[in-house]
N, C-alpha and C positions, 0 to 999 in steps of 0.2 A: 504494500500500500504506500503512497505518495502522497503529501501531501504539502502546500504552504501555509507558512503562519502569514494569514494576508495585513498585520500590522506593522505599522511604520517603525523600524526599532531603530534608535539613537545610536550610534557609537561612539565611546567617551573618546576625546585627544587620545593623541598617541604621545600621552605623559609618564614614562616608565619609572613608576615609583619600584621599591623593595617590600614593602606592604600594601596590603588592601584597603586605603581608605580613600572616599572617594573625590574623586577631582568635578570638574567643569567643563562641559563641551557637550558640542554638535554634531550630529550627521547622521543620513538616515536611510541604509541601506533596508534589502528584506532578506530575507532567510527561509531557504527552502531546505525544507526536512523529509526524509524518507523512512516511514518506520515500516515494519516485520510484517508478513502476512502467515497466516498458517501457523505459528508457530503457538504449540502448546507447553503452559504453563505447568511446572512442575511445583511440588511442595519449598516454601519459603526454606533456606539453608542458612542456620543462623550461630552453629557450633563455634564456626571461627572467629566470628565478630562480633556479635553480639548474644553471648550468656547469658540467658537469664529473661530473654525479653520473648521467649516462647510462652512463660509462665502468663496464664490468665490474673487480669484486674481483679486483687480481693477487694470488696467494700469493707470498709473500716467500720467497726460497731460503733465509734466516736463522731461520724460522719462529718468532722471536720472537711472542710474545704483543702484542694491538696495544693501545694505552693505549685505558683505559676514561675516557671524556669522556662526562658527565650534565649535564643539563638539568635545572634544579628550576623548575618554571611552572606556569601558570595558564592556560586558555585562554581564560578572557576581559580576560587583566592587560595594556594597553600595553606593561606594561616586557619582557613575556616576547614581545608581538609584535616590537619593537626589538630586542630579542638575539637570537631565532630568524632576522628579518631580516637584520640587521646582523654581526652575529658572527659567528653555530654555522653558519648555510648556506653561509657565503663559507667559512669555516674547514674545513667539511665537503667543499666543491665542489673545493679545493685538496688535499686528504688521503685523498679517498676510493679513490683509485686505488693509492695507496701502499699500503694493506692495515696504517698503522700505528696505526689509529683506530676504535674501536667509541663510537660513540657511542647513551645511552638516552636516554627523555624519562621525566620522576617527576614526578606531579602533586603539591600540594601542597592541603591540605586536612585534617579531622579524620572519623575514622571515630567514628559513633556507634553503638557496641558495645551500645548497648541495645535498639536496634528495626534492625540489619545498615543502617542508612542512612550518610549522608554531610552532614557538613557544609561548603560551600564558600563561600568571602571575598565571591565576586558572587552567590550564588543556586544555586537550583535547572537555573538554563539553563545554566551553567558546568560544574555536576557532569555534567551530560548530555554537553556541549563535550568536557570531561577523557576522558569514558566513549568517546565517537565518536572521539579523537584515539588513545588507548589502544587500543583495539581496531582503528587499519590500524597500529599498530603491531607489536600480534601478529599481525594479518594479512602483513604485507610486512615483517618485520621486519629480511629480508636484504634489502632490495630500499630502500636509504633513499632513493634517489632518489622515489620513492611516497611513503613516512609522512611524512618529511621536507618535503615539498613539499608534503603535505596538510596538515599544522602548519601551517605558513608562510600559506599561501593562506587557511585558516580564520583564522589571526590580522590578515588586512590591514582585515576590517572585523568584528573580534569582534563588536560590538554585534549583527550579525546572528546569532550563535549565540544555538542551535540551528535556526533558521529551512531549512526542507526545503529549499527552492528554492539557500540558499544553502551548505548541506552538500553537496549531491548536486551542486550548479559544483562545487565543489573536489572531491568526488571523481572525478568526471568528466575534470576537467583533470588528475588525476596518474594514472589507471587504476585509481584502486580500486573494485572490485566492490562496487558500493552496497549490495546485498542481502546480501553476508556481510557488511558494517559493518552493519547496522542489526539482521541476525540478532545477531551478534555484542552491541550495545550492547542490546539490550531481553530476550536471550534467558533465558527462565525456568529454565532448566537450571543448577542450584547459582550461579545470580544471576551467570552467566560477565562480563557487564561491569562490574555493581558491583564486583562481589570482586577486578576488576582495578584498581578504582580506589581502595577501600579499600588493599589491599596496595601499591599505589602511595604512598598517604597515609602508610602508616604506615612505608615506606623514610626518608620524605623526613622521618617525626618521628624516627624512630631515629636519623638523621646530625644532627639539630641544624639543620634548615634549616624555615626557614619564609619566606622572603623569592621571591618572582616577581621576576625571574629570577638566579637563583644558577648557576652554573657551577662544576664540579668536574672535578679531572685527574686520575685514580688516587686518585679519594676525600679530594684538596686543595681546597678551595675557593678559586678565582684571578683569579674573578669575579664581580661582581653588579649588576646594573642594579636600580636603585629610584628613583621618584620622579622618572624621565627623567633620572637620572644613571649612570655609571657609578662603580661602588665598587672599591677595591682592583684595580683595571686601569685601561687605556685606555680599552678597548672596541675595541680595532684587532685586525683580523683579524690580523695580523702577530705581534703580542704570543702571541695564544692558539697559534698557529701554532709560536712558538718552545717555548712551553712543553710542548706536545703531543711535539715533535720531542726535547727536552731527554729530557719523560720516558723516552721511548723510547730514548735512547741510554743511560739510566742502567739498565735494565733490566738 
């Protein structure tokens, strides 16, 4: 199957920072995507990367509210592959069971409110990446062991986003139904995956954040990877671990 995403997508300067945080610019190419036909979906494979995230949602007898943990990234940023790697999945594979952790993912980008496009830090193939990632989001959004591990697996060799062969592996390997992600990402009805990634965009300007990869715990910022470092943390699963659990006891 073939198809286009028929939106205007922005392409940021060709301003070659070391990190992911976003710049300013023009230009508005399109981006043609080809994804998989025929191809059947096997069971989600989750041993190697993410532990733990097979285990079903228990409800808590306390019925506390579970602390809200966001991701502010990029899908084509090193820094936001490292923390989705390193951090949010471990920190996720250990909490997911506990029922005291919602975690989202918020792309980071500028909506360009004159032609409904996007502009993003790497191009036009990243707004796509953002648009395919966002969308098994809302497809499986209960279900993070899928988006979560489609994240992840798209981010170990971003370079290949959007490349078909290498979307359709990763969705393959967590179970997401290729044909609603791709319905989903190019569908011309009220522009359902730009408008998701606009509105994404414009979360992550409203909080103050522009930096690949930022971390928030009840809308605290308590992490941030840039430039292969980490900021204002460790970077230890343990740290973000306490402070998730902290939140929640102060609840």
């Amino acid at each position: 199957m073939r198809f286009q995403v028929q939106y205007p997508v922005c392409l940021m300067a060709a301003i070659q920072l070391s990190g992911c945080t976003i710049v300013d610019a023009k230009y508005n190419p399109r981006r043609t995507y080809q994804g998989s036909n025929g191809q059947e979906l096997r069971p989600p494979v989750l041993a190697n990367s993410a532990p733990g995230l097979e285990k079903p949602l228990q409800t808590l007898d306390t019925r506390k509210p579970p602390v809200e943990v966001e991701m502010f990234i990029m899908s084509k940023c090193p820094d936001a592959r490292d923390c989705v790697r390193d951090l949010v999945l471990p920190v996720m594979a250990q909490l997911y069971d506990s029922g005291i952790i919602n975690l989202r993912p918020t792309y980071i980008g500028k909506p360009d409110d004159s032609n409904a496009g996007m502009a993003c830090m790497h191009g036009p193939d990243e707004c796509l990446g953002d648009i395919l990632e966002l969308c098994a989001y809302e497809l499986y959004k209960d279900s993070p062991q899928r988006w979560l591990g489609f994240i992840n697996c798209m981010g170990q060799k971003y370079q290949n986003i959007p490349q078909d062969e290498y979307v359709s592996d990763c969705a393959l390997e967590y179970g997401i139904d290729f044909d609603q992600l791709e319905r989903c990402a190019a569908s011309e009805d009220e522009n359902r995956g730009m408008e998701l990634l606009r509105t994404s965009a414009r979360r992550a300007i409203d909080r103050g954040i522009s930096t690949s990869c930022t971390v928030t715990v009840n809308g605290k910022t308590v992490c941030v990877r840039d430039s292969g470092q980490w900021k204002g943390c460790t970077g230890s699963k343990e740290d973000l671990v306490q402070e998730v659990q902290h939140a929640y006891d102060n609840e």
